[in-house]
C-alpha positions in Angstrom: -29.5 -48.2 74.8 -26.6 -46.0 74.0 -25.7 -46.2 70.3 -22.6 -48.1 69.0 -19.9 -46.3 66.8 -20.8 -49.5 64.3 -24.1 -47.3 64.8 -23.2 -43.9 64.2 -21.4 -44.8 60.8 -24.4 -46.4 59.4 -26.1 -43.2 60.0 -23.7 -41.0 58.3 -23.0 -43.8 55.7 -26.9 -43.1 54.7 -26.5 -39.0 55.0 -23.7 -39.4 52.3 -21.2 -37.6 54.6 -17.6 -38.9 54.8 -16.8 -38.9 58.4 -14.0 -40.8 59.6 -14.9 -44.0 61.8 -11.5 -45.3 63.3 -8.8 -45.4 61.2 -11.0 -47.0 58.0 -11.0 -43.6 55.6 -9.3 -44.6 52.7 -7.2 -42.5 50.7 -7.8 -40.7 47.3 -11.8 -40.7 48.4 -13.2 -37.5 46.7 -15.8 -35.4 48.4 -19.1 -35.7 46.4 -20.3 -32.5 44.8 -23.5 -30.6 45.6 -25.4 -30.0 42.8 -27.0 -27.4 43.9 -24.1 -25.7 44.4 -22.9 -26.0 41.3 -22.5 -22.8 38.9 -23.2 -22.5 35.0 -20.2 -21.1 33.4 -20.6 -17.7 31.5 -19.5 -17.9 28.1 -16.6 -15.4 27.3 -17.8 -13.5 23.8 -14.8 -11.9 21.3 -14.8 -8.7 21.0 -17.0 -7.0 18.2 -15.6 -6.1 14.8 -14.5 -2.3 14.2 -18.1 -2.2 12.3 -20.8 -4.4 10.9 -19.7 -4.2 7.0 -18.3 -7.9 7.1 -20.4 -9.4 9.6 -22.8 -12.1 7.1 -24.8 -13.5 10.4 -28.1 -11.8 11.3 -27.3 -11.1 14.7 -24.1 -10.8 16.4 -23.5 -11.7 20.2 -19.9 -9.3 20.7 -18.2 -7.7 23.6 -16.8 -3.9 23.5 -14.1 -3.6 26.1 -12.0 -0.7 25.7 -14.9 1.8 23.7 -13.0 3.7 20.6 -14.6 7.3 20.7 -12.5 8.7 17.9 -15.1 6.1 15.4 -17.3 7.9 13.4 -21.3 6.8 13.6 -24.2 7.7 11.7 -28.1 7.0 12.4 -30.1 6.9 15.3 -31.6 3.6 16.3 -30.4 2.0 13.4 -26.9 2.7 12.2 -25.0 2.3 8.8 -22.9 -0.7 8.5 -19.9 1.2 8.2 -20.0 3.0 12.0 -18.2 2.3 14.7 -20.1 -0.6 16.3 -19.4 -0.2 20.2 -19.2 3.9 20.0 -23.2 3.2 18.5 -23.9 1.0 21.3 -22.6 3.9 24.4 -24.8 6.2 21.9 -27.9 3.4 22.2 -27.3 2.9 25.6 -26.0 -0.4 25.6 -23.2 -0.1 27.2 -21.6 2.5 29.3 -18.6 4.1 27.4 -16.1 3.5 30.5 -17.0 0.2 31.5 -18.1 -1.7 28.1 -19.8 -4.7 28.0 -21.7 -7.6 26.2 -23.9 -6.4 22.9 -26.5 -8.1 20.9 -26.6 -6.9 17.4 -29.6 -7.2 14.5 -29.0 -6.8 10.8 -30.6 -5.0 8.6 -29.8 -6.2 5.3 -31.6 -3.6 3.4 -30.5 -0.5 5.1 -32.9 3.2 5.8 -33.4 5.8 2.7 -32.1 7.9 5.6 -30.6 8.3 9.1 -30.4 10.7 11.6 -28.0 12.2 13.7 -28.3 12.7 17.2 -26.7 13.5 20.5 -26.9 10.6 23.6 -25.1 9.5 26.2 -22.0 11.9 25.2 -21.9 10.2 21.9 -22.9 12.8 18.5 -24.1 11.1 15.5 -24.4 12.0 12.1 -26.5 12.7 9.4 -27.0 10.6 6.4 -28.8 9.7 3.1 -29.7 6.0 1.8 -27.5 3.0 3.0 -27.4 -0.7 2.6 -26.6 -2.9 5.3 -27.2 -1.5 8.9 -27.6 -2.5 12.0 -29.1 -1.5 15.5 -28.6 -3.2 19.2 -31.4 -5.7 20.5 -33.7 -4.0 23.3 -32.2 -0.7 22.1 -34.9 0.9 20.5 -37.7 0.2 18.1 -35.8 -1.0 15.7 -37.6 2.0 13.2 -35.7 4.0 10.7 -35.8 7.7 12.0 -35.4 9.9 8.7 -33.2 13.2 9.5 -34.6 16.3 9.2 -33.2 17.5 6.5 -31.3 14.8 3.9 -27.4 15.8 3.5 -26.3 17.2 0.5 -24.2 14.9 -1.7 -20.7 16.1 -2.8 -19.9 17.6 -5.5 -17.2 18.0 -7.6 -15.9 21.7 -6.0 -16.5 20.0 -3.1 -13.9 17.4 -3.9 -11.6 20.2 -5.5 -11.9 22.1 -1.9 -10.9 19.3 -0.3 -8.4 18.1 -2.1 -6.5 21.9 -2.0 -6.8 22.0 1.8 -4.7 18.4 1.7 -2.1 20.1 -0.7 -2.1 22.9 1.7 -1.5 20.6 4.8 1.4 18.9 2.4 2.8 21.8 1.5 3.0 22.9 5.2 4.2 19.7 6.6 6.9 19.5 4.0 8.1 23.5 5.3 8.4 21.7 8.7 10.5 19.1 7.7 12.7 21.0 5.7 13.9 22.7 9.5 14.0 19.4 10.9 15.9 17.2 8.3 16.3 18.6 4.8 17.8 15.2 3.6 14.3 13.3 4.8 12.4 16.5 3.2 14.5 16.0 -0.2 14.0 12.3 0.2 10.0 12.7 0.2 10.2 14.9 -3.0 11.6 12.0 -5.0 9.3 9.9 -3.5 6.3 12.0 -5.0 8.2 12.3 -8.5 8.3 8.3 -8.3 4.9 7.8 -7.1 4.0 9.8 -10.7 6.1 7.7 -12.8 4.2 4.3 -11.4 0.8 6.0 -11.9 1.8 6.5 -15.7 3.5 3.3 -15.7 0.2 1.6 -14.9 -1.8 3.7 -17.5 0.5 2.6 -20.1 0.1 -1.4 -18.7 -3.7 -1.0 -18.6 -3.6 0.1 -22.2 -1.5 -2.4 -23.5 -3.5 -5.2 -21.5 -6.7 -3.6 -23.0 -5.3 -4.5 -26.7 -4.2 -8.0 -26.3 -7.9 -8.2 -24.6 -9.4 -6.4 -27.5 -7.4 -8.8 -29.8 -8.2 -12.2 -28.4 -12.4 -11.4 -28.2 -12.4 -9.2 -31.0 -13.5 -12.3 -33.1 -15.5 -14.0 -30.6 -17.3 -10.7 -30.5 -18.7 -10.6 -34.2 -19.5 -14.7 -33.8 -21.6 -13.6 -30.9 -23.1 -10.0 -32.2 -24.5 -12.1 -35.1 -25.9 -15.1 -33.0 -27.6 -12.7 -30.6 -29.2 -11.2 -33.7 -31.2 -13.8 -35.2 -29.4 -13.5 -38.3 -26.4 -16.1 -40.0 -23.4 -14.9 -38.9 -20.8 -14.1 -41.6 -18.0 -16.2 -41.7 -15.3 -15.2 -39.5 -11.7 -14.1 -41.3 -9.4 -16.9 -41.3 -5.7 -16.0 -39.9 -4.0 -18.8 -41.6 -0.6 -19.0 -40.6 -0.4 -15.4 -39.6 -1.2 -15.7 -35.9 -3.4 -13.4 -33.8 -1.4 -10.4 -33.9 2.0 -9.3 -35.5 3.7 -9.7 -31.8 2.8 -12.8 -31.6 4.7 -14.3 -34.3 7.9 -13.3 -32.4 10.4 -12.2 -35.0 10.9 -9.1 -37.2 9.6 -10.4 -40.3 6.8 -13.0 -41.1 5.7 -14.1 -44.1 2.0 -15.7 -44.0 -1.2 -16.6 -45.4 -4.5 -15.0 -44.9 -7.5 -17.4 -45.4 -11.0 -16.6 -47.2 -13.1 -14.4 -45.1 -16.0 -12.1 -46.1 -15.5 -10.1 -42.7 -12.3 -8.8 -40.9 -11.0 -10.8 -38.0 -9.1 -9.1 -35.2 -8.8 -5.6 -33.9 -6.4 -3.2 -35.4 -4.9 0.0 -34.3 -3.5 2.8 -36.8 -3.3 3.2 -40.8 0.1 2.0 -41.7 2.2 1.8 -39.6 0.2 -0.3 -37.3 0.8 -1.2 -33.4 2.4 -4.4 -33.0 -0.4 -5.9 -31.2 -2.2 -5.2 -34.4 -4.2 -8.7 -36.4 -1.7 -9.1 -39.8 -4.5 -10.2 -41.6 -7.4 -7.1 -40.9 -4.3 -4.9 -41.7 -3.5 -6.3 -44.8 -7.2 -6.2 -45.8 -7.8 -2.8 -44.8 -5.0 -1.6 -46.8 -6.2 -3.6 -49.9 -2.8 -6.1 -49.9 -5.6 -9.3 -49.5 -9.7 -9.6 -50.6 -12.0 -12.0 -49.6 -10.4 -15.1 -51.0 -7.1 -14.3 -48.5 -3.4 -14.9 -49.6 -0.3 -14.6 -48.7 1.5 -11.2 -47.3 5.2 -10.0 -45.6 5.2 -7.6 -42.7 7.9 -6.1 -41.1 8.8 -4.5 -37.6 8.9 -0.8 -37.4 9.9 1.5 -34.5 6.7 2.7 -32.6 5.0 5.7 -32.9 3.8 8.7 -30.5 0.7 8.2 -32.2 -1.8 6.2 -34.8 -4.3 7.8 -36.7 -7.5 5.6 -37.7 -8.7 4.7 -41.1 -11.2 3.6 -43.0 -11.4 1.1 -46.0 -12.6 -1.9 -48.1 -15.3 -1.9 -45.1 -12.5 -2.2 -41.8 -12.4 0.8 -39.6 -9.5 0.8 -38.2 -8.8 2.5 -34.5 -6.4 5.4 -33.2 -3.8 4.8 -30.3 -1.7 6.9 -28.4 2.7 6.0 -27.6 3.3 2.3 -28.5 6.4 1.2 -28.6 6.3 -1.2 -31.6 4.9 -0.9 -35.0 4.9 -3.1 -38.3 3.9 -2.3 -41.9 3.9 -3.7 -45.1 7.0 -3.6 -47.6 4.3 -4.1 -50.9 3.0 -0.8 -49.4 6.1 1.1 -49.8 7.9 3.1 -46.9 5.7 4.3 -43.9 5.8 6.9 -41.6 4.5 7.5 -38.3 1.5 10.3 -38.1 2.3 13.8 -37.2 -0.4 14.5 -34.7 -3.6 13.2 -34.1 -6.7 15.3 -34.3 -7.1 14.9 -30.8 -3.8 16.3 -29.8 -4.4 19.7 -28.7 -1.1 21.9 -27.5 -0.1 22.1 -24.1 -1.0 25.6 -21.7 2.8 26.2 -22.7 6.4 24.5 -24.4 8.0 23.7 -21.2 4.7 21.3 -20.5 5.8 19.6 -23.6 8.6 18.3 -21.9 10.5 17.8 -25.2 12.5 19.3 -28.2 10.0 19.4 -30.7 5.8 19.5 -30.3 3.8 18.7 -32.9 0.0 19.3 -31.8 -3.0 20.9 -32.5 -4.2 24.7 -32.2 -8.0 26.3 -32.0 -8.5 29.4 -32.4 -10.3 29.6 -28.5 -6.6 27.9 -27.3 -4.8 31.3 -27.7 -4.9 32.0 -24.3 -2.0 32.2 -21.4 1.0 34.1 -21.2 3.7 35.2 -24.3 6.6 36.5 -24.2 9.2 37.6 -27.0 8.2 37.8 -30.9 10.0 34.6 -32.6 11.7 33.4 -30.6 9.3 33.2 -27.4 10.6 32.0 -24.0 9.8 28.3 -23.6 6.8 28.9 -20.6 4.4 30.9 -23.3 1.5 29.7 -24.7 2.1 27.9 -27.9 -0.8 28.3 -29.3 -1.0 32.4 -28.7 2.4 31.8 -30.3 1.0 30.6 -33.4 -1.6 33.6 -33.5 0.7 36.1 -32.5 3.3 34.1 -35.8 0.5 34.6 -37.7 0.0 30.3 -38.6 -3.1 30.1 -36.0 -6.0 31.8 -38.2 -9.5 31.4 -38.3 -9.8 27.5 -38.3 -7.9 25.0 -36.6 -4.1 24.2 -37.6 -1.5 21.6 -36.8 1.6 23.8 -35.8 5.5 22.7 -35.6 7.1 24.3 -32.8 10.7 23.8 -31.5 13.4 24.7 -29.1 16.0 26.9 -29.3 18.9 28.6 -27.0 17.6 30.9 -24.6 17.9 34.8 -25.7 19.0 37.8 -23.5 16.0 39.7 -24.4 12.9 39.1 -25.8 11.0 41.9 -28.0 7.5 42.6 -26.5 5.1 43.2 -30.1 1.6 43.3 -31.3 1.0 41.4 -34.3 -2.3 39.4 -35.8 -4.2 40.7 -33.3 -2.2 39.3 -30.0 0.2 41.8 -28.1 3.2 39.5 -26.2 5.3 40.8 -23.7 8.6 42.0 -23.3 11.4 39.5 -20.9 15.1 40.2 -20.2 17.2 37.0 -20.2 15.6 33.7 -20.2 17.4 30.1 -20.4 15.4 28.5 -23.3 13.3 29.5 -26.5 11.3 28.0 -28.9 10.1 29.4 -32.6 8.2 27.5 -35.8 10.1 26.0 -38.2 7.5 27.1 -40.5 8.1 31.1 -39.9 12.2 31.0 -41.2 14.8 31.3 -38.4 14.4 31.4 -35.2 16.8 34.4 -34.2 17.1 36.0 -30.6 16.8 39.7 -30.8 20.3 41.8 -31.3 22.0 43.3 -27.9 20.1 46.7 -27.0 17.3 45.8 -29.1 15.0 46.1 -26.0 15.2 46.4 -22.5 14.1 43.7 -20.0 10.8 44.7 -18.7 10.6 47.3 -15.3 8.1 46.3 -12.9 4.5 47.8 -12.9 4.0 50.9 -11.4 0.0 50.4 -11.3 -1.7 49.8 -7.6 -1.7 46.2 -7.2 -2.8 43.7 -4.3 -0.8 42.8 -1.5 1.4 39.8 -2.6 0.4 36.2 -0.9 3.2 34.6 2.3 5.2 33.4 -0.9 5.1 32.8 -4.5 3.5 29.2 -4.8 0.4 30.1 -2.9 0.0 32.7 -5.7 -1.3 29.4 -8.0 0.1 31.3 -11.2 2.7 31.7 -13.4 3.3 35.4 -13.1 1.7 37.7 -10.1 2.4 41.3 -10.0 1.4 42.7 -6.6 2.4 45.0 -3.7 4.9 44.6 -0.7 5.2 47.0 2.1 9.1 46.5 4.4 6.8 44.9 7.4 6.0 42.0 5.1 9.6 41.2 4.5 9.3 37.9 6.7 8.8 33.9 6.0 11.0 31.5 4.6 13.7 32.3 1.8 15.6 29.8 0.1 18.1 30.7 -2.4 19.7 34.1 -3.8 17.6 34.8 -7.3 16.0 32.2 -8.5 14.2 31.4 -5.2 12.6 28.4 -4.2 8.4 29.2 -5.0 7.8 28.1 -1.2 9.6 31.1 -0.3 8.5 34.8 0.4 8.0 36.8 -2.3 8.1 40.2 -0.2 11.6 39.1 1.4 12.9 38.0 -1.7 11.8 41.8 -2.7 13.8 43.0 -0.2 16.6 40.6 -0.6 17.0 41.6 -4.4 16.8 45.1 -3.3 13.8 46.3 -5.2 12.0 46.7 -1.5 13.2 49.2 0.1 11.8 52.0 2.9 8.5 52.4 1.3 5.8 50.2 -0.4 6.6 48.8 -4.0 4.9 46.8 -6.6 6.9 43.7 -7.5 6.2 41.3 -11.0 7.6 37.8 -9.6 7.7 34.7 -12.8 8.1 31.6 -12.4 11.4 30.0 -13.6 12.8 26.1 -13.6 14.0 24.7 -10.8 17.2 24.6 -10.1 19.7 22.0 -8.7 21.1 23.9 -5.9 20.4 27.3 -4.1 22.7 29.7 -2.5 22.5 31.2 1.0 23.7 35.0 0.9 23.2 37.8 3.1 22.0 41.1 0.8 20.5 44.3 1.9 20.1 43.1 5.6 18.3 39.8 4.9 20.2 36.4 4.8 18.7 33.6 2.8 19.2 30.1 2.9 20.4 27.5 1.3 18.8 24.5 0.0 19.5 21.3 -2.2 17.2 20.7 -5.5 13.8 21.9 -5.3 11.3 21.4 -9.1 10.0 25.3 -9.6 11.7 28.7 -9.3 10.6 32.4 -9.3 12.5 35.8 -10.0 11.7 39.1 -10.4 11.0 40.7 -13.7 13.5 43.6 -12.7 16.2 41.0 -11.7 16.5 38.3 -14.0 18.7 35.6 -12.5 19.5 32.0 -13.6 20.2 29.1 -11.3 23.6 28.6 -9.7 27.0 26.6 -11.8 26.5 23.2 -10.3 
């Protein structure tokens, strides 16, 4: 019997093929999907971290598509947290370097007393001691820590130092570059720098002023506690009364308050009358005997601040030193009160000009006599003060607090042996400075001396230019081939600029080899560009440090 079409689409009706049969398809019908045919989807991973230092999982399932090379990696095996995750896994074998892929990494939470470095797969690893946190690459390795051979030698401090003048060199250098390319820009960056110094004091000065109010508001809670922890009755905390926390606190320039009975002080306080305005009323007026144990009532008033507090001890408070604060209060029932003249721990600066002010007050050892001095009262203001004070005669055998202050510069200053210390002779110089103590502070009269010639002894070759010298005064040799480098200025010079040029500039180098004595000077607002004795200088805007030449004396340009 031949089969129907009625036929034939029964059959395919039961294969579950759509066929059509006549015209009776109907629209919108779907074709059923195989399921055999039907593919899992791969899930797509993110791409792993730079390293594993802020990963918290144990394990990490990441992908490293475009490889970093220029990632630094340390260990073998097992790596330190802190290297470059997909470099580590081309170095594993992981992945290939060029192509990337998917990794799977395991922490190790406790980390290796040491890893080694190793070469693989084009990668170079380093060397290192004890680590935390580490990781390594699952089915990469045993997952073992592999000790280096020999453990890498911690820095030390030169080793910072070293550093640290090879990235003042590169400064230096790059800052010689841009002065070619855009001396505004150049200019630009140095007050950046000055700026950057300011905020860094800025903060010291915040962190110590924070550090007082902290001091202030636990100083209390700190004896309550220290007797607690003891085992013993704490004594009874001072009562402020009315008086507040601290004299700053109270908000005007005079208060007038009552202490209350207290066996012990309350509050921290900083100098010995004056006192720092963040300073309890009540401890001061203890410590200075105004109120006992029973309390009562006291007046303090707002002074100026001070460069300094000294500490003191009495009627069982010790008191504590400060540095600059810039308000103070005392006592009137005390009488007038004055800020200290130094504190113990103020030791003089290696010269005046690091002062950076009229008049230093500071302290002076014997073994601080050291550095340069020139003049014989008056001295120029870059000497030593302290070798001042010897050479004066006011630095003896024992420590001395010494007065010393600034005067008009001289044209000549007297080279002289005295007390043991010989100074040096100058020609002119912008600024002095003398002791008040000594009498009058007088420059020498004209023709008195001669400003000093320079040295005829064998000396070394001088350095490309004066900074690199890393002194204040270099004598040393030039020949006319080392004439070359940058010059900036027409005496004073910039200190980036050659000292052999400037020699040559000045006219003090001529056809043959000389010894030069370059100083350094102030900087100056302004340099000239001149053309002298066949070499042309150039100009440049304001730079911080100067040098000239002990032959040729020069001062900075009129503005």
């Amino acid at each position: 019997m031949r089969p129907t079409t009625l036929m034939i689409c029964a059959l395919f009706a039961l294969s579950a093929t759509t066929v059509a049969c006549g015209d009776k398809k109907k629209e919108g019908e779907a074709k059923p999907v195989d399921k055999a045919e039907k593919k899992e989807e791969k899930k797509e991973l993110a791409a792993c971290p730079a390293n594993f230092n802020k990963v918290k999982d144990d394990a990490l399932e990441c992908t490293c598509k475009d490889v970093d090379m220029d990632k630094t990696v340390w260990g073998t095996g097992i790596y330190t947290g802190d290297s470059g995750i997909c470099k580590a896994a081309v170095h594993a074998g992981a992945i290939d370097a060029k192509k990337g892929g998917d990794v799977k990494l395991v922490k190790h939470e406790k980390g290796c007393p040491g890893y080694k470095g190793s070469e693989a797969n084009g990668v170079k690893t380093n060397a290192w001691g004890k680590f935390g946190k580490s990781f390594s690459f699952d089915g990469h390795g045993d997952g073992a820590c592999q000790m280096p051979d020999k453990m890498p030698k911690a820095a030390t401090l030169d080793d910072l130092k070293a550093v640290g003048k090879e990235l003042k060199a590169a400064k230096d250098a790059a800052k010689e570059e841009l002065k070619k390319v855009d001396p505004g820009l150049a200019k630009a960056a140095e007050e950046l720098d000055a700026n950057a110094a300011k905020t860094v004091e800025g903060m010291k000065e915040a962190g110590k002023a924070l550090e007082a109010d902290i001091n202030n508001k636990l100083g209390g809670a700190a004896t309550a506690l220290k007797g607690a922890l003891s085992g013993k009755p704490a004594a009874p905390l001072a009562s402020d009364g009315d008086c507040g926390r601290n004299f700053r606190a109270a908000g005007k320039d005079e208060v007038t308050c009552t202490c209350g009975k207290a066996e012990g002080p309350n509050g921290v306080v900083y100098g010995a009358h004056p006192f720092t305005a963040d300073s309890s009323i009540c401890a001061a007026a203890r410590v200075l005997g105004l109120v006992g144990a029973d309390g009562g009532k006291v007046t303090a008033k707002a002074a100026p601040g001070c460069p300094n507090y000294k500490a003191l001890k009495a009627n069982g408070i010790t008191t504590r030193s400060w540095a600059n604060y810039p308000k103070s209060f005392t006592f009137p029932a005390k009488g007038a009160a004055e800020c200290p003249k130094v504190l113990p721990t103020d030791t003089c600066p290696s010269n005046f000009k690091a002062a950076g002010k009229a008049d230093v007050t500071c302290m002076c050892a014997p073994k601080d006599a050291t550095g340069s001095l020139y003049g014989s009262h008056p001295y120029t203001t870059d000497s030593s003060i302290c070798k001042a004070a010897k050479h004066a005669g006011i630095l003896k055998d024992a420590p001395v607090s010494v007065t010393a202050k600034k005067v008009s510069g001289c044209d000549t200053y007297l080279g002289t042996e005295a007390n043991g210390v010989k100074s040096s002779k100058w020609g002119k110089y912008p600024e002095s400075f003398g002791f008040a103590s000594k009498g009058a502070i007088e420059c020498p009269k004209a023709g008195a001396a001669a400003a000093p010639a320079a040295p005829v002894a064998a000396a070394a070759k001088c350095p490309s230019n004066f900074k690199a010298a890393g002194k204040d005064e270099i004598t040393c040799s030039c020949e006319p081939a080392a004439a070359t480098g940058s010059l900036y200025g027409a005496g004073p010079y910039t200190t980036d600029s050659s000292i052999c040029k400037a020699a040559k500039h000045a006219g003090i180098l001529k056809d043959a080899a000389v010894t030069v004595t370059a100083k350094k000077a102030p900087g100056c607002p302004k340099y000239l560009s001149t053309e002298a004795n066949g070499i042309k200088s150039s100009g440049w805007s304001s730079y911080p440090a100067s040098f000239v030449f002990a032959s040729k004396p020069a001062q900075c340009p009129a503005k």
